[in-house]
C-alpha positions in Angstrom: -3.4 -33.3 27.3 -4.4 -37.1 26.2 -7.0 -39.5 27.7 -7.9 -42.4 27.4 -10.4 -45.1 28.9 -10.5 -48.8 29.8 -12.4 -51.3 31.4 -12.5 -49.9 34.8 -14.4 -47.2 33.1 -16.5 -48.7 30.4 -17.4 -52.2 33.0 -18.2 -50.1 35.8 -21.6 -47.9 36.9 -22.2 -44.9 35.2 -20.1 -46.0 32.3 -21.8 -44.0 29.0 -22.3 -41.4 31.6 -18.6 -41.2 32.5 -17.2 -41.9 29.4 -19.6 -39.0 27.6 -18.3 -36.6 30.6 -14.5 -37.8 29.4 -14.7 -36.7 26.0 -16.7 -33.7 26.8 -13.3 -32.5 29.3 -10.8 -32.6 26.5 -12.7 -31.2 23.7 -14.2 -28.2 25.6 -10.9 -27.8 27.0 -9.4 -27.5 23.0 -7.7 -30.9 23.3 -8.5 -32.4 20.3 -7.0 -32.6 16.9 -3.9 -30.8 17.5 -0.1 -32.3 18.5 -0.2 -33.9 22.1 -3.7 -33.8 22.4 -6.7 -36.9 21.9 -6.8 -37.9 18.1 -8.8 -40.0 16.1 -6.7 -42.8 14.0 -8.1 -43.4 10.4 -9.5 -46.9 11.1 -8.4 -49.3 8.3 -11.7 -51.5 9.0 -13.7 -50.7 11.8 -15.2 -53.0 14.3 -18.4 -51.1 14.8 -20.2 -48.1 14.0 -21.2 -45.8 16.4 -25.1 -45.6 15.9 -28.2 -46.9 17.1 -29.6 -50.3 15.2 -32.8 -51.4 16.4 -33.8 -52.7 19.0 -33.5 -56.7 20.7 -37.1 -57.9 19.9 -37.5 -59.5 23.0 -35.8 -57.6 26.2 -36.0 -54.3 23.6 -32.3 -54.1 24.3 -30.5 -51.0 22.0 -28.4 -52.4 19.1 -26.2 -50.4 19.2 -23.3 -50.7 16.5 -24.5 -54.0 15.2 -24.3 -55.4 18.2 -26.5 -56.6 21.0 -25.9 -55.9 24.4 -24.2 -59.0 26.3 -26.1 -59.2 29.3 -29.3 -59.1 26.9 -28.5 -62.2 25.0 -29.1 -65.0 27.8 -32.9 -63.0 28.0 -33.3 -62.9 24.3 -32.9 -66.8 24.7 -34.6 -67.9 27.6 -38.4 -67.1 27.3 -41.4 -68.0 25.2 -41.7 -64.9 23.7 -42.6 -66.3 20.0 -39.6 -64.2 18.4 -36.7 -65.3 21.3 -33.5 -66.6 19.8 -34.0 -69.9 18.4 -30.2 -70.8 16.9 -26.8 -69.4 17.7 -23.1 -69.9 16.0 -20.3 -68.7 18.5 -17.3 -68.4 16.2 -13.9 -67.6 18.0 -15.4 -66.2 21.5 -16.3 -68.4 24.9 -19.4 -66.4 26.1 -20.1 -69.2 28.7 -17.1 -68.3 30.1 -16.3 -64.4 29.4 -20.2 -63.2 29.7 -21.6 -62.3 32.9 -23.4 -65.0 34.8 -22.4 -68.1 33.1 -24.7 -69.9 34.2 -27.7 -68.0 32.8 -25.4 -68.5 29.2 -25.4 -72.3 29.7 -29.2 -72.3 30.7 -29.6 -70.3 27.3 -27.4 -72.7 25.2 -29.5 -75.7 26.2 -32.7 -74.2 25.4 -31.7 -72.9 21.7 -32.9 -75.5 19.2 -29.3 -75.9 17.3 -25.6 -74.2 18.7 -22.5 -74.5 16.5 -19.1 -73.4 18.2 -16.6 -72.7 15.3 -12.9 -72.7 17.3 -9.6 -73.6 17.6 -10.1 -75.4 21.2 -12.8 -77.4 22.9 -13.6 -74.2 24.7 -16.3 -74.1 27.5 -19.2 -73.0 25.3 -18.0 -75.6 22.8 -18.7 -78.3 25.4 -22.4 -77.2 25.5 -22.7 -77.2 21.8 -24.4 -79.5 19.5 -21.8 -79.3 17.2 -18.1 -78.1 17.0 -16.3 -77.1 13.9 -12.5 -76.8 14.4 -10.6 -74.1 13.1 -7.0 -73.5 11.9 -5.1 -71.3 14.8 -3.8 -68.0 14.7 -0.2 -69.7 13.7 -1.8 -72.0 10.7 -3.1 -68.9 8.9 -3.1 -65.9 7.6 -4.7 -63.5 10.4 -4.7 -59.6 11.2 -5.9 -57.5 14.1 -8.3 -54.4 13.6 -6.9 -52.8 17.1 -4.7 -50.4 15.1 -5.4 -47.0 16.9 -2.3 -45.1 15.8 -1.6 -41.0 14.3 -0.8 -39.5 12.2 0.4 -42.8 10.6 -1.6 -45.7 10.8 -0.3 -49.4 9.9 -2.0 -52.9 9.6 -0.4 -55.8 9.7 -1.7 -59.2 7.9 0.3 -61.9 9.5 1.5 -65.2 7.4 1.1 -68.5 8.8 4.2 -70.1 10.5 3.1 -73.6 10.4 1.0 -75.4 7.9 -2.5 -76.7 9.5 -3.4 -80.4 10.6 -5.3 -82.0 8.2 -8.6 -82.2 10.3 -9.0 -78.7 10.7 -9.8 -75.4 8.3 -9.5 -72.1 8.0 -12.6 -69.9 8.8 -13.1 -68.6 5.8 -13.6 -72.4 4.4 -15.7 -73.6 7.1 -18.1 -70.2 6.3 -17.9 -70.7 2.6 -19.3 -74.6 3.3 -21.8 -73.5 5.7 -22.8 -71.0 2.7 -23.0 -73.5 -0.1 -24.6 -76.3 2.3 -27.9 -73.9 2.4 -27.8 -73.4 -1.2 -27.3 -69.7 -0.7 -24.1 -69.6 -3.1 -25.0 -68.2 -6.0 -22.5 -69.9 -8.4 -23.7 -67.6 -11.5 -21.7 -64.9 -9.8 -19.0 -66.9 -8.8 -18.3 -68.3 -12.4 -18.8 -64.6 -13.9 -16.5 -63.3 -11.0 -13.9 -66.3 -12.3 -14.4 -65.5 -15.6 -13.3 -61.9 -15.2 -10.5 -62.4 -12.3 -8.8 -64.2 -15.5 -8.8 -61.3 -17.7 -7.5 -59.2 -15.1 -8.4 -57.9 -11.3 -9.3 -54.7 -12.9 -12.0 -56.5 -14.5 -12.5 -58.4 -11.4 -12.6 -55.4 -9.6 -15.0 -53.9 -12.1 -17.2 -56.7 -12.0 -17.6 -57.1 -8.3 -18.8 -53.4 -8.2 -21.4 -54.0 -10.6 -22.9 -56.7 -9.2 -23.3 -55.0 -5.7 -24.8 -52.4 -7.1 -27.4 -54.4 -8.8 -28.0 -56.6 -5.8 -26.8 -55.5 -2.6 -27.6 -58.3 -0.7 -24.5 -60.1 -2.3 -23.2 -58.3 0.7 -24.7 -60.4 2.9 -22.3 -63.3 1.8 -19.1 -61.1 0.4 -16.1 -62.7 2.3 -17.7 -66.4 0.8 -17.7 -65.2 -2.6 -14.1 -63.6 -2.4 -13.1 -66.9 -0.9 -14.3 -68.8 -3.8 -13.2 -66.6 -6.7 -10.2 -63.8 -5.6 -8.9 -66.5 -2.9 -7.7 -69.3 -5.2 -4.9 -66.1 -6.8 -3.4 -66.1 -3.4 -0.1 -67.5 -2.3 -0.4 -70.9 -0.1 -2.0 -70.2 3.3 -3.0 -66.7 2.7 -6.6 -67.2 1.5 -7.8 -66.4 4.7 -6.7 -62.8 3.8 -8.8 -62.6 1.3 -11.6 -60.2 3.2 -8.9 -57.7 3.9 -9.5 -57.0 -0.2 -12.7 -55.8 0.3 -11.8 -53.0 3.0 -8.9 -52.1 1.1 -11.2 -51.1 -2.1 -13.4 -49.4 0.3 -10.6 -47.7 2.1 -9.5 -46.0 -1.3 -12.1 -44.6 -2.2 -12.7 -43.1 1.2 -9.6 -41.6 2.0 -7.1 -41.8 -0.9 -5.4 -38.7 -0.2 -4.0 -40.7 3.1 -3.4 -43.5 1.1 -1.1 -41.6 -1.5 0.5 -39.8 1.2 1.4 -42.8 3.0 3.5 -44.5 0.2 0.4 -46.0 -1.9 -0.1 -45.6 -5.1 -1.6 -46.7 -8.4 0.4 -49.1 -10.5 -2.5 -49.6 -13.2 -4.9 -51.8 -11.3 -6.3 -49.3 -9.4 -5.5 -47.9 -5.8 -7.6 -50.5 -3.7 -5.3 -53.3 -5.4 -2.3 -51.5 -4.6 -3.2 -51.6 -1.0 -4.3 -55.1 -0.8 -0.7 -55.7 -2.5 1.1 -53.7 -0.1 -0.6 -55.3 2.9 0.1 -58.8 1.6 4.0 -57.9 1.3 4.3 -56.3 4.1 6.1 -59.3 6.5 6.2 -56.6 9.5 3.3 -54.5 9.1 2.1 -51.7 6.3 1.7 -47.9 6.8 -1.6 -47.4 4.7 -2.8 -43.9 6.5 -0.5 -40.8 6.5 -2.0 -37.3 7.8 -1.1 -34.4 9.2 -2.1 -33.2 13.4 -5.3 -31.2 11.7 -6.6 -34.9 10.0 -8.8 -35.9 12.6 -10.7 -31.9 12.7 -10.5 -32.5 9.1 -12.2 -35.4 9.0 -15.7 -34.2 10.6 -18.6 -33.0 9.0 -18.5 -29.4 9.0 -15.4 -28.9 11.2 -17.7 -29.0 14.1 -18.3 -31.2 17.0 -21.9 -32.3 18.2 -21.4 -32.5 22.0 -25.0 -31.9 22.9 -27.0 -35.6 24.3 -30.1 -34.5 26.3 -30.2 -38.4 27.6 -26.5 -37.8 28.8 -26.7 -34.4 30.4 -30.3 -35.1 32.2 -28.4 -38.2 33.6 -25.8 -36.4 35.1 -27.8 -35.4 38.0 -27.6 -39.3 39.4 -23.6 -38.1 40.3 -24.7 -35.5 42.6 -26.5 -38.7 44.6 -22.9 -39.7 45.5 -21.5 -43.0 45.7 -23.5 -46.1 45.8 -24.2 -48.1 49.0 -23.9 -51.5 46.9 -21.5 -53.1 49.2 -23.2 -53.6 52.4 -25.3 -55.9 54.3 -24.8 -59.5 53.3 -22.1 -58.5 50.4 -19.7 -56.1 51.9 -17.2 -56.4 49.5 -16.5 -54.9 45.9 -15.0 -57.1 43.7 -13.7 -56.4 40.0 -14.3 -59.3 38.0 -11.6 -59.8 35.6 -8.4 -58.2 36.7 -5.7 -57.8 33.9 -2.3 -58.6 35.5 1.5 -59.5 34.4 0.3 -63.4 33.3 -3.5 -63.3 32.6 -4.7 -63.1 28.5 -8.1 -64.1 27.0 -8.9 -67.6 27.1 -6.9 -68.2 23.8 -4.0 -68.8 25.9 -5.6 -71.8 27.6 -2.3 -73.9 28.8 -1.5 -72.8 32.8 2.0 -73.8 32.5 2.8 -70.6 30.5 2.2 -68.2 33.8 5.8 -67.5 35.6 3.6 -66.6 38.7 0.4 -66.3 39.9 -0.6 -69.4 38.5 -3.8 -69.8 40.4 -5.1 -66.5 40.1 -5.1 -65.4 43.4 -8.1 -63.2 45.2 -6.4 -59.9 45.6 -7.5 -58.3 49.3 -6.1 -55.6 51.3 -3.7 -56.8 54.3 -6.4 -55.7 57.2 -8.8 -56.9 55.5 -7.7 -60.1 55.2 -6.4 -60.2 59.2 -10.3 -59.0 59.9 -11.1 -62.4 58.6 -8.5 -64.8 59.9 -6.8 -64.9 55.9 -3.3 -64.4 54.9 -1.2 -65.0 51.6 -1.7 -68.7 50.7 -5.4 -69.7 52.4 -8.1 -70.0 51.0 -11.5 -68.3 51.0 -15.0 -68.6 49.8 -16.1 -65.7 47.7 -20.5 -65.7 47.5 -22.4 -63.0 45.0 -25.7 -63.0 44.4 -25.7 -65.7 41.4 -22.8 -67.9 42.7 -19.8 -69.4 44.9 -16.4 -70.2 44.3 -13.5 -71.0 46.3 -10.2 -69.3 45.4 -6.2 -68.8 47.0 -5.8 -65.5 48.7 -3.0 -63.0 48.7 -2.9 -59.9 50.4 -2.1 -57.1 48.6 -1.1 -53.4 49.5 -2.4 -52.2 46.3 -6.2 -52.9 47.3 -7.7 -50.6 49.1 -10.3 -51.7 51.6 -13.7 -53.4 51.1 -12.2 -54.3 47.5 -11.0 -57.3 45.8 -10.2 -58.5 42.6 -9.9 -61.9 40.7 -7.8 -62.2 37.2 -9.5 -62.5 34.0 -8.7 -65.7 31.8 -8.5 -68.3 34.6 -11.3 -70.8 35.6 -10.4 -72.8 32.4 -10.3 -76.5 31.1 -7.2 -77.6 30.1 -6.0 -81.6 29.7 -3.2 -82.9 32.1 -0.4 -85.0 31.5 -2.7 -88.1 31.5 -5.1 -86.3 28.9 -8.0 -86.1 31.3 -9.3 -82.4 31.6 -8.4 -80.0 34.7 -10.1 -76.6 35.9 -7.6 -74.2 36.5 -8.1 -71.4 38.3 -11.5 -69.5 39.1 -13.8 -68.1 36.3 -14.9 -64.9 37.3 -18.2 -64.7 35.5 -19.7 -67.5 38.2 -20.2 -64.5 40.4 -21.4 -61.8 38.1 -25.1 -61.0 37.6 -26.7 -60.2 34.0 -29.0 -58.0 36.2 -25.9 -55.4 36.7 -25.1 -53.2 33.5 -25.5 -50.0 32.2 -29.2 -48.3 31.7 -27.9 -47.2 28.5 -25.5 -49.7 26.6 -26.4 -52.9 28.8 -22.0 -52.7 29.7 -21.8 -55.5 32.6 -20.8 -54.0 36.1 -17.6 -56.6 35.9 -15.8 -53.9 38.0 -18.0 -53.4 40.8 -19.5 -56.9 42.1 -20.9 -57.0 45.3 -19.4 -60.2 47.2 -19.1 -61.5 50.5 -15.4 -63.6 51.6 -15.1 -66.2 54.5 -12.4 -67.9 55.4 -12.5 -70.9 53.3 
């Protein structure tokens, strides 16, 4: 047996709750670390840990993983608490648009003393920004994507440019290394002495990088700017922006170089990090840089045991004996999920309507009685009200809703210019109805899937 978990789990009530119950069913049931059963992939670079940080210092919001809650940051913002959020830089996201209560993110925005929006579109948070820095896209350079999730053998792919970028744009890891040297906080000692030994050899390079972050580790602070000046310039044409990835492959070495032999990798005199950053760089389709057998993942934790004990988690699991909640009634007696993922919806990188074959205006999903209840049918149009907001959308009945619930897409309600230029909303942005006020007591997760909402005929 194999589980797994998405957003209808972890944006939905209950959701550390439910998603501590789902791992405690297949590991007390023996599922785990064996052939068929739930594994854990060996993680080329993660994208979070998996511990407590700190905490927000105004709402006192875990950070959890590096990472403050969503729903906390519009509160972290708007206040006079003497330590709020005073400055932001959104680089390749569109919280106005893909956080709950967007208008609450726009409020916030206006009230920070400087925003900067680094991107590859005029995005909606961009057009509350004081300043916009455009960015190369995901065809004009070298990019990569750290959703790899595979066993035994684990692959990463670092993707070459197809097209060489405009002249008034840059790659990211330009834009950052300016932003770095425009406060002064380049040290350009280290950069010369990291030169200076990247032309003896990248052993010596290697050598010296280690050194250095052992004798100051707040280097760290600025390590992707300081590759970007120094190993960068050795790359081919349009691949400095892959220059990070040599940083996680010297760390991945060390950590787990038995996978890294078994999958194919090995030292060719430069050490095995290098090796890996070579391989990954010639590898056109993808790399396997993780090998291990069914046992790797049991293998992999700290005394072969499992922790499953979380006295928060198991006192909370009394609130599921209270049964369902009554959130739908009264004035809202509809459940909507925010943010449907269907056959032509992506994230709001794919911005340009005409490349939906259907569905193209991201149609209210309602069951068929419902809909007669309320005088609707396939093609009219309602008016869908939460708590925080109102918007009008097309309606088409569905037999694959079940009564008292809707659902709108995720990745419509978007700008996008028309033939003559002049910009056009398409679609409905589902985060006009959500509320910051509905999230998870422990994780601060927005309720996207369960949104009290009321429907009239429009």
């Amino acid at each position: 047996m194999a589980v797994l978990e998405d957003l209808g789990t972890q944006m939905n009530r209950h959701s550390t709750l439910v998603s501590y119950l789902q791992r405690l069913m297949w590991i007390t049931t023996g599922n785990f670390g064996r052939k068929g059963t739930n594994n854990v992939a060996l993680g080329f670079g993660g994208i979070g840990g998996g511990h407590r940080a700190g905490k927000t210092p105004v709402t006192g919001a875990p950070i959890i993983a590096g990472l403050i809650p969503c729903n906390s940051v519009a509160e972290e913002i708007l206040t006079d608490h003497p330590d709020r959020f005073r400055a932001m830089i959104v680089d390749s996201g569109n919280p106005v648009h893909s956080l709950a209560e967007s208008q609450k993110f726009r409020e916030a925005m206006a009230k920070l003393d400087c925003t900067v929006v680094i991107d590859v579109f005029m995005t909606e948070t961009a057009m509350e920004a004081d300043y916009v820095l455009p960015a190369a896209n995901q065809y004009e350079k070298a990019e990569a994507t750290f959703f790899n999730f595979e066993f035994p053998n684990n692959y990463f792919h670092v993707r070459t440019p197809l097209f060489k970028a405009p002249d008034s744009v840059l790659p990211e890891c330009e834009i950052h290394s300016r932003l770095v040297e425009a406060m002064g906080a380049m040290p350009q000692d280290i950069v010369d002495s990291w030169n200076a030994a990247l032309e003896d050899s990248r052993v010596a390079f290697s050598i010296k990088v280690l050194e250095d972050m052992s004798a100051n580790p707040a280097i760290m602070g600025i390590m992707p700017a300081l590759l970007h000046r120094t190993l960068a310039r050795t790359l081919p044409e349009g691949m400095e922006n892959a220059v990070g990835v040599w940083a996680l492959a010297q760390e991945f070495s060390m950590r787990n170089p038995e996978q890294l032999q078994a999958a194919g990798i090995t030292d060719a005199g430069e050490g095995l990090g290098n090796a890996l950053f070579d391989a990954l760089l010639a590898g056109k389709s993808g790399t396997v840089f993780s090998s291990e057998g069914w046992d790797g993942s049991m293998n992999r934790l700290k005394g072969g045991k499992i922790n499953l004990s979380n006295p928060e988690l198991i006192e909370e699991i009394g609130v599921l004996e209270e049964g369902a909640p009554s959130e739908a009634t009264g004035d809202f007696p509809f459940l909507l999920s925010a943010g449907e993922r269907r056959a032509f919806t992506a994230n709001t990188i794919m911005r340009d309507p005409e490349w939906r074959r259907k569905d193209f205006d991201g149609a209210l999903l309602m069951n068929p009685d419902d809909a007669a209840r309320l005088n609707l049918g396939s093609g009219s149009t309602a008016t869908v009200t939460s708590t925080t907001g109102v918007v009008t959308a097309l309606v088409e009945t569905s037999d694959r809703m079940m009564r008292g619930h809707v659902s709108l897409p995720n990745g419509l309600g978007l700008h996008y210019p028309d033939e003559n230029g002049e910009s056009r909303l398409h679609g409905v942005a589902p985060n006009e109805l959500t509320s910051l006020d509905d999230r998870d007591k422990f994780a601060g997760t927005p309720w996207h899937k369960s949104v009290p909402v009321r429907i009239e005929a429009g």
